[in-house]
C-alpha positions as CSV (number, residue, x, y, z in Angstrom):
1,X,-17.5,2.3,8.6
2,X,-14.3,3.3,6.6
3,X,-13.4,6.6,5.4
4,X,-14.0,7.8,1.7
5,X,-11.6,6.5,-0.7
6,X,-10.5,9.8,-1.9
7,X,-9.5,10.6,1.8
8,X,-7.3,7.3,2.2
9,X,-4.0,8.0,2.1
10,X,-1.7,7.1,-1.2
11,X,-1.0,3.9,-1.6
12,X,2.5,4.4,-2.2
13,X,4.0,7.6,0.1
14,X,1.0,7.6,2.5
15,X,1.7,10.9,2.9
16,X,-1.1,12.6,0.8
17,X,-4.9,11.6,0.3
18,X,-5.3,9.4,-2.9
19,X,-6.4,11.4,-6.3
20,X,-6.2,8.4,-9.0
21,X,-8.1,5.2,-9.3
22,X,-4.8,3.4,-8.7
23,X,-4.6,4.9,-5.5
24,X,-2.1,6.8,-6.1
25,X,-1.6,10.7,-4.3
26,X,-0.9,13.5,-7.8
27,X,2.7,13.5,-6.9
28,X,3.4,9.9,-7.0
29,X,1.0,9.0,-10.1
30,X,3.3,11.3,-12.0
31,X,6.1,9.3,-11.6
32,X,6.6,6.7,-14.4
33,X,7.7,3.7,-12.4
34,X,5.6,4.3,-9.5
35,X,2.9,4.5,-11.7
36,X,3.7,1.4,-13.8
37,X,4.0,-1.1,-10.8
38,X,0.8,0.1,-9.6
39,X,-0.6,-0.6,-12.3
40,X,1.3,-3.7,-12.9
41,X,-0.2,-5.0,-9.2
42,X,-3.7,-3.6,-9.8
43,X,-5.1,-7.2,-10.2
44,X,-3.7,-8.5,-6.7
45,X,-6.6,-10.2,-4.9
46,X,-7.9,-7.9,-2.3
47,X,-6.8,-10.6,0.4
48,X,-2.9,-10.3,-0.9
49,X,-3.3,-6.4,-0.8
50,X,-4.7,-6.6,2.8
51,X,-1.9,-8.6,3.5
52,X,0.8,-6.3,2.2
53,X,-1.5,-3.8,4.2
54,X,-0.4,-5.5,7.5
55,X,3.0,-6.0,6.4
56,X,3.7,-3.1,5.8
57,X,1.9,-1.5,9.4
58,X,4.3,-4.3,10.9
59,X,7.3,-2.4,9.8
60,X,6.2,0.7,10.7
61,X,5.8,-0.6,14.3
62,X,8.9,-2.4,13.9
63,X,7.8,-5.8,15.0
64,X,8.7,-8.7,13.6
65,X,7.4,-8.9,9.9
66,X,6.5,-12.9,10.3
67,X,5.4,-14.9,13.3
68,X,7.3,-17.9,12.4
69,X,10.2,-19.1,14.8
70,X,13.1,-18.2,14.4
71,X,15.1,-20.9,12.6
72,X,18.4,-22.1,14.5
């Protein structure tokens, strides 16, 4: 079971719990160009924003982004 949308964190800082439909914490919905490439990407397919999902949990961890070889 997943947690509530409104307590998933912003889409954007992750620091605070989400409070627009974009996904988007108060603070960073007011901010014109944060706003405006969310909105821009809201039509992603939901497999393109799971992938950015793991992506970006990748660089958190700071592993390797891609598991392709490394090229020589």
């Amino acid at each position: 079971m997943t947690a509530p949308p409104e307590q998933d964190p912003c889409k954007h800082c992750e620091a605070r719990p989400r409070a627009t439909e974009l996904g988007l914490c108060r603070e960073c919905d007011g901010l014109g160009g944060i706003r405006l490439l969310y909105e821009k990407t809201r039509s992603l397919a939901p497999e393109r924003e799971d992938r950015l999902r793991l992506l970006a949990e990748r660089a958190r961890r700071r592993l390797p982004l891609f598991d392709d070889p490394a090229e020589e």
